[in-house]
C-alpha positions, -999 to +999 in steps of 0.1 A: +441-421-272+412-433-248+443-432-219+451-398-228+407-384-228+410-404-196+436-387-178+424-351-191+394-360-181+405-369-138+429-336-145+401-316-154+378-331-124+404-324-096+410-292-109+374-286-102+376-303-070+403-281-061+385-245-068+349-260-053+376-261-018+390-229-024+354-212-025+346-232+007+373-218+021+369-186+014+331-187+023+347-202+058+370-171+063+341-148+061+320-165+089+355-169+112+350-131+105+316-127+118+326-155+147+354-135+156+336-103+163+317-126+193+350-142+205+362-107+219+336-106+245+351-139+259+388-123+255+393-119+297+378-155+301+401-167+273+428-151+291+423-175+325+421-204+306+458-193+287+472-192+323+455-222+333+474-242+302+508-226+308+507-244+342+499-277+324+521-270+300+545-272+325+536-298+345+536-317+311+570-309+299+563-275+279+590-268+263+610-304+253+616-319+223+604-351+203+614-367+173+590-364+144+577-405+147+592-413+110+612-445+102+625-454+070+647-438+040+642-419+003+642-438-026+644-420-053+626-426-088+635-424-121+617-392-126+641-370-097+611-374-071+628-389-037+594-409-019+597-418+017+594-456+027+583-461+059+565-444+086+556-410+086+540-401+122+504-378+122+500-371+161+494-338+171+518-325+196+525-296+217+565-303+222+590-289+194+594-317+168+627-325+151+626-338+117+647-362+098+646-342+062+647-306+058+624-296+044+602-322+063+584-345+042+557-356+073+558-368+108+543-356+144+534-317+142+515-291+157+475-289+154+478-257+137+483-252+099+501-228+080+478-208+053+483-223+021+459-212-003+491-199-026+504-183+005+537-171-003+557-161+030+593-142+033+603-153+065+613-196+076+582-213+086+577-235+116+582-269+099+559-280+125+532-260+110+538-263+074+539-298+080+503-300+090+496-280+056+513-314+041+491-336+056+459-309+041+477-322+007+498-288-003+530-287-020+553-265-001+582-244-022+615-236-002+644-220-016+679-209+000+695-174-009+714-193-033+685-193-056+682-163-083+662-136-078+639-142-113+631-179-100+623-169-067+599-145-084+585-168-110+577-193-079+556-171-059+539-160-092+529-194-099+520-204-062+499-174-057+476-184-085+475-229-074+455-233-040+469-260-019+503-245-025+525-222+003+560-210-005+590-197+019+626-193+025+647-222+041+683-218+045+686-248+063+685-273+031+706-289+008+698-269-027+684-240-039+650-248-051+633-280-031+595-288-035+579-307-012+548-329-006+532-357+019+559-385+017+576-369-015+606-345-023+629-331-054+651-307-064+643-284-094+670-267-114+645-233-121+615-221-121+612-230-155+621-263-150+592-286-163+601-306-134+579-278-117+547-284-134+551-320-128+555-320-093+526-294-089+502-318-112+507-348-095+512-338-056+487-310-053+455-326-036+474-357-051+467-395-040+493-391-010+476-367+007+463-380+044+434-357+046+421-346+009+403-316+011+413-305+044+411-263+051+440-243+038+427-214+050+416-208+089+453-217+101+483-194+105+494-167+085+530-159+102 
């Protein structure tokens, strides 16, 4: 009984935790607002300096590829959930990054984030954008056009109302319905699989996440 008040209890607390970030960032997106109305007088400026990296770029090897810095393999737990043993790279990097999983479960990525404040998107994502939202401590939902209609639906209901969550379509992986954390991955049958709720309770802002209470907001919005 004391176990169960217990566990409520650290629920109920990083549920809290979780809506004192999303009002941060929302309070944060309404001074980018205000800082944003400033940044167009330094558009022309900003404009040399984007000529000035393309050269760099260039001279740096713009354009190649680079694996994602992960080593190990899934094991997979009783519960369905496959957790990544080894190493899961967190550079920064400007070269396109080629993952071991799709979805990606972590790795190198870009410096940019994908929004993920319940952001649901209809279009593929960079992986090496919504794998920085990872490392922020999201749970990303991908689903092929194998997956039914209602599902797809019920998802992006449920993702719209959970900051630290993002959604979007992934043709590229194995089943229909994937979820996706930090160093964690499964399968769900439906959206009403409890499997769902599971994943969400335990990976959202969970104890994987590199960098707990990281922005959601502020990063890309496709």
């Amino acid at each position: 009984m004391g176990s169960a008040k217990a566990k409520n209890s650290s629920n109920a607390a990083r549920k809290a935790r979780i809506e004192e970030m999303r009002r941060s960032d929302q309070a944060r997106e309404r001074r980018n607002r205000v800082l944003a109305i400033g940044a167009s007088v330094v558009a022309v400026a900003a404009l040399v300096v984007g000529v000035v990296l393309v050269v760099q770029s260039q001279d740096d090897g713009g354009g190649a590829t680079t694996d994602a810095k992960t080593e190990g393999h899934f094991t997979t737990g009783a519960d369905g959930v496959k957790t990544w043993k080894g190493t899961l790279g967190r550079t920064h990097v400007t070269k396109t990054v080629h993952y071991p999983t799709e979805p990606p479960v972590g790795g190198d990525h870009n410096q940019v984030w994908m929004n993920c404040n319940g952001d649901v998107y209809t279009k593929p994502l960079n992986n090496m954008n919504a794998v920085h939202s990872l490392e922020h401590g999201s749970v990303w939902v991908t689903y092929t056009d194998k997956a039914a209609k209602a599902d797809v639906e019920a998802l992006a209901a449920k993702v719209r109302k959970t900051p630290y969550t993002l959604m979007s379509p992934d043709d590229k992986q194995a089943d229909p319905i994937m979820l996706t954390a930090w160093g964690h991955q499964r399968t769900v049958k439906s959206a009403s699989d409890p499997d769902v709720a599971s994943f969400f309770e335990k990976f959202v802002q969970g104890e994987q996440t590199p960098e707990p209470g990281a922005a959601c907001t502020g990063g890309l919005s496709q």
